[in-house]
Gaussian input, Z-matrix of N, CA and C with variables (Angstrom, degrees):
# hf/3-21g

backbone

0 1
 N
 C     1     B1
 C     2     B2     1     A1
 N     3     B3     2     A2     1     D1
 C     4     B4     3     A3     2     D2
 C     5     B5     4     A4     3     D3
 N     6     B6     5     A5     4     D4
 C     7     B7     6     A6     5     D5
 C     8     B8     7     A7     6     D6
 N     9     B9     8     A8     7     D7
 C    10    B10     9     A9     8     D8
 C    11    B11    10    A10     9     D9
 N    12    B12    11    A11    10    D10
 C    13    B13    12    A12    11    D11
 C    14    B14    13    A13    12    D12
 N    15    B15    14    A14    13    D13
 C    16    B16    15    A15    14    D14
 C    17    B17    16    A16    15    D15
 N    18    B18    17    A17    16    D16
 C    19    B19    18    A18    17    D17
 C    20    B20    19    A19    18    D18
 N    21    B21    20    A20    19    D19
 C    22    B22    21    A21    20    D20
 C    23    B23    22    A22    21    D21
 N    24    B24    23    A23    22    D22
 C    25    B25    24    A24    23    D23
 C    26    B26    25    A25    24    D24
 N    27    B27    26    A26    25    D25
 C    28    B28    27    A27    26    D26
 C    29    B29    28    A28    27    D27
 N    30    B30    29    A29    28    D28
 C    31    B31    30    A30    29    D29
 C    32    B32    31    A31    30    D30
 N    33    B33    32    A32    31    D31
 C    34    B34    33    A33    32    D32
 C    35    B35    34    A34    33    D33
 N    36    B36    35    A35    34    D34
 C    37    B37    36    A36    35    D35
 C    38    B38    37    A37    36    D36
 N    39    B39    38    A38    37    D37
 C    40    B40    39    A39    38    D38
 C    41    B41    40    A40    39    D39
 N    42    B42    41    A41    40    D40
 C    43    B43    42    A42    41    D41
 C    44    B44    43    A43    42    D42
 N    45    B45    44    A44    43    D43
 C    46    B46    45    A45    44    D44
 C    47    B47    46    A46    45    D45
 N    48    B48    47    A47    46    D46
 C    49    B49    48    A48    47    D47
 C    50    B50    49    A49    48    D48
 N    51    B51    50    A50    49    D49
 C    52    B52    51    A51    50    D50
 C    53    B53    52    A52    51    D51
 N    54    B54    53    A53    52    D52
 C    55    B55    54    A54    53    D53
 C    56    B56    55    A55    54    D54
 N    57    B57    56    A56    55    D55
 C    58    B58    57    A57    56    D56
 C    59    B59    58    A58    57    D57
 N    60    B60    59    A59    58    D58
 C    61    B61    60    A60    59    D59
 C    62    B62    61    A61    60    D60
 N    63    B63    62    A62    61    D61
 C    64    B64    63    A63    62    D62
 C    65    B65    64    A64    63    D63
 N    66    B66    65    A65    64    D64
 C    67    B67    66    A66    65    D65
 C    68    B68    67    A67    66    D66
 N    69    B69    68    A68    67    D67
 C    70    B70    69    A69    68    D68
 C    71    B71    70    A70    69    D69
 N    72    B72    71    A71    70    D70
 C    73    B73    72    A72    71    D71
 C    74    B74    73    A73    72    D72
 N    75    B75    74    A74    73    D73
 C    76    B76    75    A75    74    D74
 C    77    B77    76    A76    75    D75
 N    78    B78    77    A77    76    D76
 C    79    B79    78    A78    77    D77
 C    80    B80    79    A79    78    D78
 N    81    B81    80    A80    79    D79
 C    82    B82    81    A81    80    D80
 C    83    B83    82    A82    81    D81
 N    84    B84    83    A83    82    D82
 C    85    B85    84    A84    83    D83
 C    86    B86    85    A85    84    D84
 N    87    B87    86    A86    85    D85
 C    88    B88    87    A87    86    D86
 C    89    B89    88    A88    87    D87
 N    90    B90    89    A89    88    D88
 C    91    B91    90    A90    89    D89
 C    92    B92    91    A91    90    D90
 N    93    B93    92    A92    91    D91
 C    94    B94    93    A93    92    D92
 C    95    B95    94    A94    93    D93
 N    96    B96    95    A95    94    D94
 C    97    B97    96    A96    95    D95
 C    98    B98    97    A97    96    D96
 N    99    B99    98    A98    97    D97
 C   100   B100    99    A99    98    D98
 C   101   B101   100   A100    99    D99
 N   102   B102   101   A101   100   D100
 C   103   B103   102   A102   101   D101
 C   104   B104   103   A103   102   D102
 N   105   B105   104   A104   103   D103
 C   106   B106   105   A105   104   D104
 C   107   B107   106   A106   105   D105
 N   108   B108   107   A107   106   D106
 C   109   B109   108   A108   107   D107
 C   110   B110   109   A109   108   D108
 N   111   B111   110   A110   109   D109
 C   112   B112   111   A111   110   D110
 C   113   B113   112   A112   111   D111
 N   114   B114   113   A113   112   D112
 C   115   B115   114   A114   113   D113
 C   116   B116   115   A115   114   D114
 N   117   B117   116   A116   115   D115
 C   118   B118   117   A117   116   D116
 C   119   B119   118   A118   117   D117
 N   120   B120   119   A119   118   D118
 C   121   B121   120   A120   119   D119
 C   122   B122   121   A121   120   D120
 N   123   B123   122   A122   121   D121
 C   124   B124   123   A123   122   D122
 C   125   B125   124   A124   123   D123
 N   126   B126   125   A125   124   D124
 C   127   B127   126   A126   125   D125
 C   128   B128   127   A127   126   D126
 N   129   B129   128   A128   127   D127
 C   130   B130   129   A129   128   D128
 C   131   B131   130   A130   129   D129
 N   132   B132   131   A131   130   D130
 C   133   B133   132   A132   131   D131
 C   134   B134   133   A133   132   D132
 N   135   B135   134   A134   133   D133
 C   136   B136   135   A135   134   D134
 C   137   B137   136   A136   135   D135
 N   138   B138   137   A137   136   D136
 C   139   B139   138   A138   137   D137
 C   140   B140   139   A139   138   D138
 N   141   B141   140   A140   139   D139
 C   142   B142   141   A141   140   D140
 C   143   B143   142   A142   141   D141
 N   144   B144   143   A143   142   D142
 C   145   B145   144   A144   143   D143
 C   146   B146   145   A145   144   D144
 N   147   B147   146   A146   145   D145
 C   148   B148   147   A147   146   D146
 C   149   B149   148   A148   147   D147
 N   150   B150   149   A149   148   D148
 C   151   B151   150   A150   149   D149
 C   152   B152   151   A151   150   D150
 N   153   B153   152   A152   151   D151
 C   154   B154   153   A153   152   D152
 C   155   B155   154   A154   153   D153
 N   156   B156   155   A155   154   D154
 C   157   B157   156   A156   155   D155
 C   158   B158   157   A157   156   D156
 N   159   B159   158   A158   157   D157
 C   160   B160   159   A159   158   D158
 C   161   B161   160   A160   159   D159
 N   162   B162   161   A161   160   D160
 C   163   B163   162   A162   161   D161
 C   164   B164   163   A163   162   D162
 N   165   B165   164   A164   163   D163
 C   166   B166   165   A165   164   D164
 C   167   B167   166   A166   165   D165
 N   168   B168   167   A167   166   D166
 C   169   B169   168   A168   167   D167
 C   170   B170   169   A169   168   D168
 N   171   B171   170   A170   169   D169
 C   172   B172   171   A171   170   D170
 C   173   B173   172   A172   171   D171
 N   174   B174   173   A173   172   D172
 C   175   B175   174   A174   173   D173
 C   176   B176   175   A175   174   D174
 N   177   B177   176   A176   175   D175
 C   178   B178   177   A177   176   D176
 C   179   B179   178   A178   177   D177
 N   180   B180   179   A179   178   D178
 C   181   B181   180   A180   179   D179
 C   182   B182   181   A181   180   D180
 N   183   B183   182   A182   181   D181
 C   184   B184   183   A183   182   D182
 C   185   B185   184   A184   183   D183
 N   186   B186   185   A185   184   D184
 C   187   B187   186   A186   185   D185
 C   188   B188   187   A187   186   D186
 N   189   B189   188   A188   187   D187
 C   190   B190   189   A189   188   D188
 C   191   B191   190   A190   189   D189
 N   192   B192   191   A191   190   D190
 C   193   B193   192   A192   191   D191
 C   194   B194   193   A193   192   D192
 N   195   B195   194   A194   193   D193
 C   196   B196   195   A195   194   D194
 C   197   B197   196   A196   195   D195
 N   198   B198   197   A197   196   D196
 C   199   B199   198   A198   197   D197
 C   200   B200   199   A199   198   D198
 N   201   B201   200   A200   199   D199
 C   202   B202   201   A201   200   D200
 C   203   B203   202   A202   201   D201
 N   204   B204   203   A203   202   D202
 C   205   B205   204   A204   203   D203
 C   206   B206   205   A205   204   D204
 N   207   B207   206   A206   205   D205
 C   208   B208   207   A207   206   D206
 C   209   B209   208   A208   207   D207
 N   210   B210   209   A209   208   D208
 C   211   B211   210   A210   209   D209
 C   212   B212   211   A211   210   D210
 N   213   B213   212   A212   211   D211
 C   214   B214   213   A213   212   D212
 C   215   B215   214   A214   213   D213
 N   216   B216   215   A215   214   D214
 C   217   B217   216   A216   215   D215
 C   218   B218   217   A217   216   D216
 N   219   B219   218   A218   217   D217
 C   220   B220   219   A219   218   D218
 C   221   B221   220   A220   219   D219
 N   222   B222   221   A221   220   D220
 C   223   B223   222   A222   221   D221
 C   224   B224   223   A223   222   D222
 N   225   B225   224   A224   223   D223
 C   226   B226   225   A225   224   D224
 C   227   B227   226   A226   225   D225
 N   228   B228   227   A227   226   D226
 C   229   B229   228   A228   227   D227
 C   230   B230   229   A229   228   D228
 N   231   B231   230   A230   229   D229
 C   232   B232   231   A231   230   D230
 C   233   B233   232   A232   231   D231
 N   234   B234   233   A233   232   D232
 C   235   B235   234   A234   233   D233
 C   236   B236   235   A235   234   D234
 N   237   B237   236   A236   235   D235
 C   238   B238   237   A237   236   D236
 C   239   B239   238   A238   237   D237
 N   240   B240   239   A239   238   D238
 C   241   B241   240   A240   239   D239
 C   242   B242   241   A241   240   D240
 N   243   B243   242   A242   241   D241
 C   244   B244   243   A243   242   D242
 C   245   B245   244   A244   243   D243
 N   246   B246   245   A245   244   D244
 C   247   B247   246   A246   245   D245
 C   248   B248   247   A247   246   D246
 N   249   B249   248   A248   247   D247
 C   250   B250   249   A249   248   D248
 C   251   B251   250   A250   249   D249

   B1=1.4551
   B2=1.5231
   B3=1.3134
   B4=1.6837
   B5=1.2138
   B6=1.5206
   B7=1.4165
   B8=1.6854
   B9=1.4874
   B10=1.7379
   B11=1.3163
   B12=1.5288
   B13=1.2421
   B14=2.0993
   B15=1.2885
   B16=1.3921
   B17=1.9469
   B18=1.6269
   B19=1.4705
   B20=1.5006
   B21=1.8169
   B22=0.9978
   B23=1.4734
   B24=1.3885
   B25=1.8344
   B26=1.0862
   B27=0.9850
   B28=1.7126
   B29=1.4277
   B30=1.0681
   B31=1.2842
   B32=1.4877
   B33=0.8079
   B34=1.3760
   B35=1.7232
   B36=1.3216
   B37=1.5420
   B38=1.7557
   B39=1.3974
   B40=1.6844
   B41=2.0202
   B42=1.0772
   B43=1.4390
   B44=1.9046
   B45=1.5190
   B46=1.0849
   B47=1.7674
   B48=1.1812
   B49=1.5164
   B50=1.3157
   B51=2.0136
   B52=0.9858
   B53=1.6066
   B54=1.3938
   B55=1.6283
   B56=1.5129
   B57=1.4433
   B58=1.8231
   B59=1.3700
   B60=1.6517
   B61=1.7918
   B62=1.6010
   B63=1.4477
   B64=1.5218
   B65=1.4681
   B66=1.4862
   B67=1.3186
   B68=1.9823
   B69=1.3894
   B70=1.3011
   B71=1.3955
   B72=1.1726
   B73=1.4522
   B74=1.7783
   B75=1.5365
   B76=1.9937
   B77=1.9025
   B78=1.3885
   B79=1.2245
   B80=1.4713
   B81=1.2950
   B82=1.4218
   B83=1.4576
   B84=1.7415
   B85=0.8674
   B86=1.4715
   B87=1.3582
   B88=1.3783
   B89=1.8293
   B90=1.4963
   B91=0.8771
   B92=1.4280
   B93=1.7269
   B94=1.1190
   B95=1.7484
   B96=1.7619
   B97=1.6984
   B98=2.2506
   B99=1.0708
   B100=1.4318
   B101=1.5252
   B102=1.7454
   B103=1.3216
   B104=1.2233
   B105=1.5813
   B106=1.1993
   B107=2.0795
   B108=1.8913
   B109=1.1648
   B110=1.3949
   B111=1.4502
   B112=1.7335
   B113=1.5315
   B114=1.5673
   B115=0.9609
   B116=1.5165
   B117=1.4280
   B118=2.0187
   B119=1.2404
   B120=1.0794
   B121=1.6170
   B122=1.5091
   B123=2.0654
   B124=1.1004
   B125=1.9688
   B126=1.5612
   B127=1.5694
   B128=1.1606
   B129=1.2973
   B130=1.9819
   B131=1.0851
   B132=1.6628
   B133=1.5628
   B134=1.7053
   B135=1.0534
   B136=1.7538
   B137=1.7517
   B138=1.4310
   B139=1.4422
   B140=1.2940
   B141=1.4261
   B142=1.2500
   B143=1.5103
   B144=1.1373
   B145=1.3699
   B146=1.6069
   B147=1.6486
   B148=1.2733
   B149=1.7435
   B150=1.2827
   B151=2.0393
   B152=1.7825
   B153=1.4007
   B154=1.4978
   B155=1.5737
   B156=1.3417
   B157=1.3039
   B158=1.5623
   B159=1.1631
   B160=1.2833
   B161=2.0433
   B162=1.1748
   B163=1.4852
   B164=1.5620
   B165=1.2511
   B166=1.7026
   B167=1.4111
   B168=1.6437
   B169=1.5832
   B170=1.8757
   B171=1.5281
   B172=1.7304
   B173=1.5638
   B174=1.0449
   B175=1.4983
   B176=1.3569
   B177=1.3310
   B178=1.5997
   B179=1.0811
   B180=1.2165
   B181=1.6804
   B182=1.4004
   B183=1.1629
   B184=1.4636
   B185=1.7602
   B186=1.0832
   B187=1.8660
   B188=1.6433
   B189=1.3902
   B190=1.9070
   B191=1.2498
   B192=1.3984
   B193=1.1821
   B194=1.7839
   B195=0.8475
   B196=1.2141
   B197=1.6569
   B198=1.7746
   B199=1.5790
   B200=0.7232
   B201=1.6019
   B202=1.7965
   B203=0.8695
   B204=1.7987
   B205=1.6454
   B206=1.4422
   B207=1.4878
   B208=1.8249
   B209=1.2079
   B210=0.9004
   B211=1.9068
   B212=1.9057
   B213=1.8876
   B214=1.8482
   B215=1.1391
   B216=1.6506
   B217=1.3327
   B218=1.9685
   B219=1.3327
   B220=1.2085
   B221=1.2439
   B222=1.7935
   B223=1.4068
   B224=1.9523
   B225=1.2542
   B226=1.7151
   B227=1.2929
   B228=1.0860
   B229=1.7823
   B230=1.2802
   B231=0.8732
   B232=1.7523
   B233=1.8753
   B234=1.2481
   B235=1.6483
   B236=1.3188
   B237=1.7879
   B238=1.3425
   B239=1.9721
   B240=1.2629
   B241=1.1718
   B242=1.6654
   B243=1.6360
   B244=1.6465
   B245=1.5892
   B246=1.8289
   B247=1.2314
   B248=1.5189
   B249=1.2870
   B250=1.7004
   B251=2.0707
   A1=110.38
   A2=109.50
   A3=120.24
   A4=140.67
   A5=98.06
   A6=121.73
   A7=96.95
   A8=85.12
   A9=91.10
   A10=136.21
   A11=110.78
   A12=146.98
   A13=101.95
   A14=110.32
   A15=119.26
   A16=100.23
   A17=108.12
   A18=111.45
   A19=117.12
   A20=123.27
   A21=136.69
   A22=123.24
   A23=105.36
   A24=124.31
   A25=96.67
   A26=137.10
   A27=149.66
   A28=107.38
   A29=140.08
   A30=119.56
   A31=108.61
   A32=135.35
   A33=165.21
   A34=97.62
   A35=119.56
   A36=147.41
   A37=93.18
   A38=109.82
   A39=120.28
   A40=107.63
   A41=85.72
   A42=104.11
   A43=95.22
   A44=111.95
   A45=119.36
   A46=118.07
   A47=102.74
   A48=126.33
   A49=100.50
   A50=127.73
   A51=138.65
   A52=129.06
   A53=94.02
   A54=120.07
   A55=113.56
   A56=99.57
   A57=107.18
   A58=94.58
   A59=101.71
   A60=125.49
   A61=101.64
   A62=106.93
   A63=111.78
   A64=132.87
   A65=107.29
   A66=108.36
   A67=127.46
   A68=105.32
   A69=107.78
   A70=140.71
   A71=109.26
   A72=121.69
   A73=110.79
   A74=90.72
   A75=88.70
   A76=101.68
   A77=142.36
   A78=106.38
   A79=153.60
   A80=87.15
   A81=97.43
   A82=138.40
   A83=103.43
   A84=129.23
   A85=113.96
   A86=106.34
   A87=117.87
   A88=139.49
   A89=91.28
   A90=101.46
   A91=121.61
   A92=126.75
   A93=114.61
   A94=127.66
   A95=94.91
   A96=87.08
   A97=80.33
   A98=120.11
   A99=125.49
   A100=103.49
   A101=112.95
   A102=101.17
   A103=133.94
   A104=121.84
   A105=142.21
   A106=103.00
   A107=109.13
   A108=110.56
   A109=115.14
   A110=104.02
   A111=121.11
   A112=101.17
   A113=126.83
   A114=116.93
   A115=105.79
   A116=116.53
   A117=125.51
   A118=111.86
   A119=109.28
   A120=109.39
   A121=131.93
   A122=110.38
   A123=105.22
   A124=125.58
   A125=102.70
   A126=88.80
   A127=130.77
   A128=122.74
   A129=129.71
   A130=130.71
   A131=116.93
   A132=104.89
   A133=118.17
   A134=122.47
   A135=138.93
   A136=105.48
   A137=102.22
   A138=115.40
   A139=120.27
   A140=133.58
   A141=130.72
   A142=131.91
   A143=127.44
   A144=130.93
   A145=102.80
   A146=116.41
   A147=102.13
   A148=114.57
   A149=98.02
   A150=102.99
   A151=98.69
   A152=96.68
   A153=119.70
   A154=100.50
   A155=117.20
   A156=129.95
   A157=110.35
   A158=143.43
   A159=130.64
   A160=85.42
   A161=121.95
   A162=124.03
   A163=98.99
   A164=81.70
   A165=92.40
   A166=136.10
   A167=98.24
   A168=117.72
   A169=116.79
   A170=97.03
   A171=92.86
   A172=113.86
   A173=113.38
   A174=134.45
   A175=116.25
   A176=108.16
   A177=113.74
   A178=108.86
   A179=98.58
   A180=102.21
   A181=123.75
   A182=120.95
   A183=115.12
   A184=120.65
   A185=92.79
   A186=98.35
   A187=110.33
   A188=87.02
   A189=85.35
   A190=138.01
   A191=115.34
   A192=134.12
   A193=119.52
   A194=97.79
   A195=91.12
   A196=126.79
   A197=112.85
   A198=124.85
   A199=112.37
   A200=100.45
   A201=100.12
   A202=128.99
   A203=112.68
   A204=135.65
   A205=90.17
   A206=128.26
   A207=108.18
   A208=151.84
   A209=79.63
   A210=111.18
   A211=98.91
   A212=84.90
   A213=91.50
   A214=112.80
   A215=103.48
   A216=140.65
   A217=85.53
   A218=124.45
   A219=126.45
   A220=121.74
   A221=102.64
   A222=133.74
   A223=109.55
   A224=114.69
   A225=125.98
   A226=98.72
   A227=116.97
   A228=119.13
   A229=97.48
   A230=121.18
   A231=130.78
   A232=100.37
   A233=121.57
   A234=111.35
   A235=119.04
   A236=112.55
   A237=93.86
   A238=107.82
   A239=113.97
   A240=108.70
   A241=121.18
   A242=111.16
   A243=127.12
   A244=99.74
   A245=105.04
   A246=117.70
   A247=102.64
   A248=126.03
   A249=119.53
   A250=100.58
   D1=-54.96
   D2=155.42
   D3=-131.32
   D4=105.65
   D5=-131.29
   D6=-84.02
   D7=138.04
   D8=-160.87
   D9=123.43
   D10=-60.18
   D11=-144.75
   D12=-100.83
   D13=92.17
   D14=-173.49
   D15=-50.48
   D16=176.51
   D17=-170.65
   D18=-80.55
   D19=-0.44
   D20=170.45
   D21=-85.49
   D22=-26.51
   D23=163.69
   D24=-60.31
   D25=-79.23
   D26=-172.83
   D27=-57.46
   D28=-21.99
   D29=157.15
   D30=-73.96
   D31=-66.72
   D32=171.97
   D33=-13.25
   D34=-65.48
   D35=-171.75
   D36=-59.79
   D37=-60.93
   D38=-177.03
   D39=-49.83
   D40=-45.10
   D41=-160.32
   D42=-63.85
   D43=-52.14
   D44=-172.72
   D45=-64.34
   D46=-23.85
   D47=-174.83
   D48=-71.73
   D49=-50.65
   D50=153.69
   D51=-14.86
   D52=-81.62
   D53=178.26
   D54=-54.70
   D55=-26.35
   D56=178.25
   D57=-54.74
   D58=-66.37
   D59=-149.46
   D60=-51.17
   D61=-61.85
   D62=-175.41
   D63=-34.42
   D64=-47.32
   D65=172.49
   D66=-80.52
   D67=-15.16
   D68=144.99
   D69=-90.31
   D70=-4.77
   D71=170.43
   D72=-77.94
   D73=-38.92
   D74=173.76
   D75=-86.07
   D76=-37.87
   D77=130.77
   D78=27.94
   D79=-95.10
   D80=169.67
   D81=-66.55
   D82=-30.42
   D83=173.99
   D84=-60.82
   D85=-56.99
   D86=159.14
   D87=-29.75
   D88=-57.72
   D89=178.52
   D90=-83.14
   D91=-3.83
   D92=150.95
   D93=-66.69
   D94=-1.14
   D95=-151.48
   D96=-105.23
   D97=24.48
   D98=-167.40
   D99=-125.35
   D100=133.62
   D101=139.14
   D102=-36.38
   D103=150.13
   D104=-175.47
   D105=-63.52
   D106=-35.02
   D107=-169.58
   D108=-88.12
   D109=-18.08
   D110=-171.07
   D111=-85.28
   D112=-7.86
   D113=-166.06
   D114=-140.44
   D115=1.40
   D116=145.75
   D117=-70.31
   D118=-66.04
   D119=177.75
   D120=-12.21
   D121=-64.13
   D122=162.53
   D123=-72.31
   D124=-6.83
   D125=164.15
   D126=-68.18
   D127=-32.28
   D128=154.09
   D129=-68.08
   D130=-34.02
   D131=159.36
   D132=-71.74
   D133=-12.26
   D134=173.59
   D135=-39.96
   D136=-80.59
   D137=174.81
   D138=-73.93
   D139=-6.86
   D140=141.81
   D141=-61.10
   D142=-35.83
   D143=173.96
   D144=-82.83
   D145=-32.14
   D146=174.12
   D147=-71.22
   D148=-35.36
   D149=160.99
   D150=-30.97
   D151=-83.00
   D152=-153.54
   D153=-38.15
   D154=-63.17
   D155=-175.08
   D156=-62.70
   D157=-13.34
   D158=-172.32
   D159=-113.02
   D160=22.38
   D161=173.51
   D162=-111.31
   D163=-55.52
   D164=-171.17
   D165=-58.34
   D166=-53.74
   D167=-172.77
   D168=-104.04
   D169=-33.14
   D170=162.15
   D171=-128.36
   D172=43.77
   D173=169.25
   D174=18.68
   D175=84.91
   D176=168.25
   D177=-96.16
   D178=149.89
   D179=174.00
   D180=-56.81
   D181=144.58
   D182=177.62
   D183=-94.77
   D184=125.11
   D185=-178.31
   D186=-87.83
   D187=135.23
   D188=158.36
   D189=-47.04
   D190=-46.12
   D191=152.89
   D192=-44.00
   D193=-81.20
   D194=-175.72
   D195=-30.49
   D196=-50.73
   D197=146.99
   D198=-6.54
   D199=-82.59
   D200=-169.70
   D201=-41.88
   D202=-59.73
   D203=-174.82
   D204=-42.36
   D205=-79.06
   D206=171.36
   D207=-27.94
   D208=-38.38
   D209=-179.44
   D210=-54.44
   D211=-74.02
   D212=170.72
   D213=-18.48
   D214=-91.90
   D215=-141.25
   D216=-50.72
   D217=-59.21
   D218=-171.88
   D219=-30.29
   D220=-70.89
   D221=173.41
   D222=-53.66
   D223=-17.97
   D224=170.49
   D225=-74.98
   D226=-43.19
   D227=-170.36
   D228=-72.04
   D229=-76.57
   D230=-160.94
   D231=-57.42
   D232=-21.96
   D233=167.57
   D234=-96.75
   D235=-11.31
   D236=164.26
   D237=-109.09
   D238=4.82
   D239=167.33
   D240=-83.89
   D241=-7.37
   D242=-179.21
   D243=-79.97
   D244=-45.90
   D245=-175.59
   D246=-50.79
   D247=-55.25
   D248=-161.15
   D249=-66.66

């Protein structure tokens, strides 16, 4: 079936496929049982700390672009989060 790959790969591969599923499956679960606002929130702080941390701790260079694109997206939040 996968050619090559002894019966400990394949457990191994199954198992990992598993451990993926599980923690988005409770997720989801979750997030039916959540406001729509209690549960955006952490989608923008998500890729911000991953920003922060790929500046901080394995030092990429920082783009102009990219700033901005934050900058926006930030300043979008905070005028439609003033708005509610």
């Amino acid at each position: 079936m996968f050619g090559g790959h002894d019966a400990v790969t394949l457990v191994l591969l199954v198992g990992a496929g598993i451990l993926t599923a599980l923690p988005l499956m409770a997720f989801a679960a979750a997030t039916r049982r959540l406001d729509l606002g209690t549960v955006a929130m952490p989608m923008y702080v998500n890729p911000t700390l991953q920003f922060l941390t790929a500046i901080s701790v394995f030092d990429e260079p920082l783009q102009i672009a990219r700033v901005v694109t934050f900058t926006l997206i930030w300043a979008g939040l905070f005028v439609f989060s003033w708005s509610a």
